[in-house]
C-alpha positions in Angstrom: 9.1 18.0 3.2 7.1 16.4 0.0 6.6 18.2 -3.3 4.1 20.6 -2.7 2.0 18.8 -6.4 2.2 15.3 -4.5 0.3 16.8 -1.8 -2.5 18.4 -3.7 -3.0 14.8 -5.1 -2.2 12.7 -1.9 -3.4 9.6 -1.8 -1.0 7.9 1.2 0.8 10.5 3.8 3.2 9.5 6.4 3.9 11.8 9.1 6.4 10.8 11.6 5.7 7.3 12.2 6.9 5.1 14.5 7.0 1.5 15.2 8.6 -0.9 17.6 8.9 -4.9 18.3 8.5 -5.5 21.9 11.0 -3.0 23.3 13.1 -2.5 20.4 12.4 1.0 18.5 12.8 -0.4 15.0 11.1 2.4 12.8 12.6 6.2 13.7 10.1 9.2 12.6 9.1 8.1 9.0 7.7 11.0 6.9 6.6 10.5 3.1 3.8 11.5 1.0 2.3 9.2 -1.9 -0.2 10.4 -5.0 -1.2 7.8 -7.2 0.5 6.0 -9.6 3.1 3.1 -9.4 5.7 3.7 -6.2 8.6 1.6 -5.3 10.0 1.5 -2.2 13.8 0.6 -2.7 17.0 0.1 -0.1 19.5 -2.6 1.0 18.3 -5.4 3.1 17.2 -4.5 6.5 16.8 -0.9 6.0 13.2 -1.3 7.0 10.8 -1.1 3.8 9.3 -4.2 5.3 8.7 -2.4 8.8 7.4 0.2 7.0 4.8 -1.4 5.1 3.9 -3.0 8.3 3.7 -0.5 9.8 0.9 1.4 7.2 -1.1 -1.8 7.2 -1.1 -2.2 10.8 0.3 -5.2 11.1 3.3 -3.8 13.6 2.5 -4.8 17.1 2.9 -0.8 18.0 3.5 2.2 16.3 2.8 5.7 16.4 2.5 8.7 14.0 -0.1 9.6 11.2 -1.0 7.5 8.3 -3.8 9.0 6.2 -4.7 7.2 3.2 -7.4 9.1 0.9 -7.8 11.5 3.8 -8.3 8.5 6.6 -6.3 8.5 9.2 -5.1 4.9 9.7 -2.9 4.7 12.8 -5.5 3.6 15.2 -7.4 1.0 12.9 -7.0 -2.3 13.6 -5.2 -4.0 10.1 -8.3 -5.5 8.8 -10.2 -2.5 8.8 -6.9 -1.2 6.3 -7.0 -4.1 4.5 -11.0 -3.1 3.3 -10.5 0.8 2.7 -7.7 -0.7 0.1 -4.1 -0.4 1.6 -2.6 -4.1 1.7 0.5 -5.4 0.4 1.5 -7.8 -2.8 4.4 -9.6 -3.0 5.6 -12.0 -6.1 5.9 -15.6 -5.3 9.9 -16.7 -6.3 12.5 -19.7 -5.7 14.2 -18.2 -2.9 16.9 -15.7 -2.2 18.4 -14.7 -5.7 16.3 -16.6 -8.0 15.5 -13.9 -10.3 17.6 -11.0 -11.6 16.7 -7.1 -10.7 16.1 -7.2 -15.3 13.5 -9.9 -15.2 11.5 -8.6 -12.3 11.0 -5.2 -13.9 10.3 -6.9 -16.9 8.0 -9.3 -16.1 5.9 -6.6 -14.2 5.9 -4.1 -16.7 4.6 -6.8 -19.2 
């Protein structure tokens, strides 16, 4: 259940979401909430933080759930409707698998 102060500021909420690839059920009842600020979303490889974003931005083929972001609710919009009410994803450019270290990422972004 989130922190009753993050939901009086709530800018992303999650509510058992769902999401699958063809037949496989690949995200399992995802529930989060989100004020603003900076948020990281950390675990090992092929936990599912990818699916997940996906998943808010509508890019997964199918899902299910509630995504609300500033008090939308998302889950039936197609992604480039997301995309415009401001929910989209930025990744860094890098060399390939390993090329930087865990210390220069965090520094180079908090610079």
């Amino acid at each position: 259940m989130p922190d009753a102060a993050v939901v009086a500021r709530q800018l992303l909420g999650v509510e058992d979401l769902h999401a699958w690839y063809g037949e496989s059920h690949i995200l399992h009842g995802m529930s989060f909430a989100v004020g603003e600020g900076v948020v990281t979303l950390l675990g090992r490889n092929g936990a599912g933080k990818t699916t997940t974003l996906r998943a808010i931005m509508g890019i997964v083929p199918q899902r299910q759930g509630s995504v609300t972001f500033r008090s939308n609710e998302l889950v039936n919009f197609a992604s480039n409707r997301i995309a415009r009410l401001g929910v989209a994803s930025i990744t860094s450019p890098s060399s390939g698998p390993g090329s930087r270290s865990s210390r220069a990422s965090f520094s180079s972004s908090a610079s």
